[in-house]
C-alpha positions as CSV (number, residue, x, y, z in Angstrom):
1,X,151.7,108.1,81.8
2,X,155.0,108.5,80.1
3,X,155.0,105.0,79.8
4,X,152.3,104.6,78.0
5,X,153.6,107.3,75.5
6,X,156.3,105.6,74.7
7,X,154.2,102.3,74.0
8,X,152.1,104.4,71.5
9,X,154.6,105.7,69.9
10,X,155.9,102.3,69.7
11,X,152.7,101.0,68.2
12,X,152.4,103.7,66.1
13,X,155.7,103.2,64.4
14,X,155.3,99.6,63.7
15,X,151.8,100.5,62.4
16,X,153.5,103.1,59.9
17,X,156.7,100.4,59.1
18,X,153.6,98.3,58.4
19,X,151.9,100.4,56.3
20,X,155.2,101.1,54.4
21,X,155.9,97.4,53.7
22,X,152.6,97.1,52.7
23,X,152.8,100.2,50.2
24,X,156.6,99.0,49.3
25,X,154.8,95.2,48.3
26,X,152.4,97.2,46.7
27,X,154.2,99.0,44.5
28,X,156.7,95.8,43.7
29,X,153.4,93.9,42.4
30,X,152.1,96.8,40.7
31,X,155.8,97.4,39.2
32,X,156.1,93.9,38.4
33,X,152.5,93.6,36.4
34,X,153.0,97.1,34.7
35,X,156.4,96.2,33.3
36,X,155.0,92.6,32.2
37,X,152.0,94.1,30.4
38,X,154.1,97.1,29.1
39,X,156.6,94.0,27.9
40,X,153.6,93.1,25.6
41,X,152.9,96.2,24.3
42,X,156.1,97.1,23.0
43,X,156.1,93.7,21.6
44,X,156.8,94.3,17.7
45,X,154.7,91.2,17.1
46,X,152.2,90.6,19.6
47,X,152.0,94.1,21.2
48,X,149.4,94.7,18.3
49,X,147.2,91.8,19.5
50,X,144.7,91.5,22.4
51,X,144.3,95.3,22.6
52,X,141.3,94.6,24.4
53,X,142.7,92.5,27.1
54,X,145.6,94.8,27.5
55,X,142.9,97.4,28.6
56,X,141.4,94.8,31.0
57,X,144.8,94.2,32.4
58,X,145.7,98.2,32.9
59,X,142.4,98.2,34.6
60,X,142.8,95.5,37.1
61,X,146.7,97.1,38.2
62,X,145.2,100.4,38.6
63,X,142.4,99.0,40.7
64,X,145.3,96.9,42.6
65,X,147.3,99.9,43.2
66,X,144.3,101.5,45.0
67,X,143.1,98.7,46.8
68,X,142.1,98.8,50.3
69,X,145.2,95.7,52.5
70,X,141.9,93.6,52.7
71,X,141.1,93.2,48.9
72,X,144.5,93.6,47.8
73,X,145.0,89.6,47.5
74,X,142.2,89.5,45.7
75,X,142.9,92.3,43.0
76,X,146.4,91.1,42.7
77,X,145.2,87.5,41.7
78,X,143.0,89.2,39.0
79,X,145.8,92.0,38.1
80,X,148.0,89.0,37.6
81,X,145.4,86.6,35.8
82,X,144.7,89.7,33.5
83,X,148.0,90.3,32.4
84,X,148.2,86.3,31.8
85,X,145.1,86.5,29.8
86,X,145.9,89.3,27.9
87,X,149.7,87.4,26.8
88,X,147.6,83.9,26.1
89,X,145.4,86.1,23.9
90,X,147.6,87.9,22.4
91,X,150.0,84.7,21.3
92,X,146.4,82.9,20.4
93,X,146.1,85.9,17.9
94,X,149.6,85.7,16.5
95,X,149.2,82.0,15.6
96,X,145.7,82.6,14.4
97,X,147.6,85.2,11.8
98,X,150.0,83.0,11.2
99,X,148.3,79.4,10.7
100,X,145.4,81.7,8.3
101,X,148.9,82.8,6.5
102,X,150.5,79.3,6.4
103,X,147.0,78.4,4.8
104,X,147.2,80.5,2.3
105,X,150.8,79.7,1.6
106,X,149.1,76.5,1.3
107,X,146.8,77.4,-0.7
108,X,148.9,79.6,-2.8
109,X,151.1,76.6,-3.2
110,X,148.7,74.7,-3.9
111,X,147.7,76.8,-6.9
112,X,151.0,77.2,-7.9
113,X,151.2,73.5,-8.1
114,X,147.6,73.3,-9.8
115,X,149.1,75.8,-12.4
116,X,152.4,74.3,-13.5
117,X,150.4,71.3,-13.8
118,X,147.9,72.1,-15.7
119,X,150.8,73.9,-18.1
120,X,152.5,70.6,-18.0
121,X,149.7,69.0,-18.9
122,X,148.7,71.9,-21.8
123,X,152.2,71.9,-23.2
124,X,152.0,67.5,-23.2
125,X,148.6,67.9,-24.9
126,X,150.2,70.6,-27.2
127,X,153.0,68.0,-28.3
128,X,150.6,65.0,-28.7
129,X,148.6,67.1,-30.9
130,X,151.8,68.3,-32.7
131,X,152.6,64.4,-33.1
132,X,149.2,63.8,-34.3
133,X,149.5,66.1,-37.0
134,X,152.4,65.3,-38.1
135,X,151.5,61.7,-38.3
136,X,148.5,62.4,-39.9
137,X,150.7,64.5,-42.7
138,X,153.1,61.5,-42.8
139,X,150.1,59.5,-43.4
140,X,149.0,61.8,-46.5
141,X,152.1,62.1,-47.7
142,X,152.6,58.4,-47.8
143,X,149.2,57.4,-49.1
144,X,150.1,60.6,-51.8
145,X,153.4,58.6,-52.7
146,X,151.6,55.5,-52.7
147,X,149.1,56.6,-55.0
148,X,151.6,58.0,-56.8
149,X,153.4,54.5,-56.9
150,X,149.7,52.5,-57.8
151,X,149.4,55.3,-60.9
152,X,153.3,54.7,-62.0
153,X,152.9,51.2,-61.5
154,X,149.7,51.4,-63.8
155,X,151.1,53.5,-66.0
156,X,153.8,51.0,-66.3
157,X,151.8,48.2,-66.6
158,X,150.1,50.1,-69.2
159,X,152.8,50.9,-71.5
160,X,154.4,47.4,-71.0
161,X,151.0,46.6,-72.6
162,X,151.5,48.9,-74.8
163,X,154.7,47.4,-75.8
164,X,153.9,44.0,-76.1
165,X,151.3,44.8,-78.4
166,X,153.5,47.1,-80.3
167,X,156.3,44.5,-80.3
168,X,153.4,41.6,-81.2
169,X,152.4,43.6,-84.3
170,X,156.0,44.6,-84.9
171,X,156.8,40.6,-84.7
172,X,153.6,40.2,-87.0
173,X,154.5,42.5,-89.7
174,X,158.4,41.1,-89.7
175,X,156.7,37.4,-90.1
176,X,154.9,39.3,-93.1
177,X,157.8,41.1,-94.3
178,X,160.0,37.8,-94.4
179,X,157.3,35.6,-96.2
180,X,157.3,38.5,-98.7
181,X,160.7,38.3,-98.7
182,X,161.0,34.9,-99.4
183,X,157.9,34.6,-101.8
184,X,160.1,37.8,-103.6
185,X,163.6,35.7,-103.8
186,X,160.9,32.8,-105.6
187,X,159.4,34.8,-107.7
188,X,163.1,36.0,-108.6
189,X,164.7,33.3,-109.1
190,X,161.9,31.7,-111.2
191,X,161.7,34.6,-113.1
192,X,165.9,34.3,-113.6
193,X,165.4,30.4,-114.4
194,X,162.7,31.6,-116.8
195,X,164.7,34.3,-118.7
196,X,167.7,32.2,-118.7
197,X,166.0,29.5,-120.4
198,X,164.6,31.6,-123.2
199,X,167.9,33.5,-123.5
200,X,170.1,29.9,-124.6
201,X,171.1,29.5,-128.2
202,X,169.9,26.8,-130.1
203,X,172.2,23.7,-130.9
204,X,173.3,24.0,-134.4
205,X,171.8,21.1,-136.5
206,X,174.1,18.1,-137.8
207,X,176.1,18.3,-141.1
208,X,174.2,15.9,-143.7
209,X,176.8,13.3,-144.6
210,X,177.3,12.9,-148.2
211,X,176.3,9.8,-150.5
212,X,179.3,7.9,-150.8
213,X,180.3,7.8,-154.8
214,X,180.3,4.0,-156.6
């Protein structure tokens, strides 16, 4: 009898040091997963993804923690994949945010781009148009001097026309002036040959000569 006390007291204390390994691995796993998930959640980037998987992963410790020894395998292998799934979610979400921000850097750069080239091209356009006028003043302003040039020149021509008329009725009336002047100096000097004649004294007539006595 007293030795099968002392067996069942035996028994019983490797039960109990049984029991207390158990609780001891228990609470390690349980430990382990709530520091992990609480690791997320303090996160300053991805604790504020995967909210709903963090839930599922609190859910499936707690039920771990109260498991019966026969399903505790089997609700630490969710606990665990939970936690896991609730990370992977969480970092899915973060580069989700961050590609959809990358695109609209993109696009934003993109735009930019769009934007300084269409000023490039607007400020391009703006000095080909500013060329374009000014060659089209240039233009006026040379066909305006040129005009002006054609009219001077015709003016030119006009009063060397002009001229040479004035200087061919100049040249006519000189031609006039100098026959006058000539026919004049005739006239004169007949006119002098003339009055000289009739101005000469007449030769005095010749003595009679005597008759000659006998």
């Amino acid at each position: 009898m007293k030795r099968f006390s002392t067996v069942f007291a035996a028994a019983l204390l490797t039960l109990a040091g049984a029991q207390a390994v158990h609780a001891a691995q228990d609470d390690i796993d349980v430990n382990r997963l709530n520091s992990s998930l609480d690791q997320l959640a303090n996160d300053p980037t991805l604790g504020n993804y995967a909210q709903a998987e963090q839930a599922r992963a609190h859910d499936a410790i707690n039920r771990l923690a109260q498991a019966r020894s026969r399903d505790r395998a089997h609700e630490l292998y969710l606990a665990e994949r939970r936690v896991d799934l609730a990370k992977a979610a969480a970092q899915l979400q973060d580069a989700q945010v961050k590609l959809t921000q990358l695109d609209r850097e993109h696009d934003q750069i993109l735009l930019d781009n769009s934007r300084r080239d269409a000023e490039r091209a607007r400020r391009e356009l703006e000095r080909q148009r500013m060329q374009y006028q000014m060659a089209q003043e240039e233009a006026a302003r040379l066909q305006q001097q040129g005009q002006a040039y054609s009219q001077a020149a015709e003016q030119a021509r006009i009063e060397a026309e002009k001229a040479k008329r004035l200087a061919a009725a100049q040249s006519k009336v000189a031609r006039a002036a100098r026959r006058e002047a000539e026919l004049a100096t005739k006239v004169a000097k007949a006119m002098r040959s003339q009055m000289q004649g009739e101005e000469a004294p007449a030769e005095p007539a010749a003595p009679a000569t005597k008759p000659k006595k006998p």
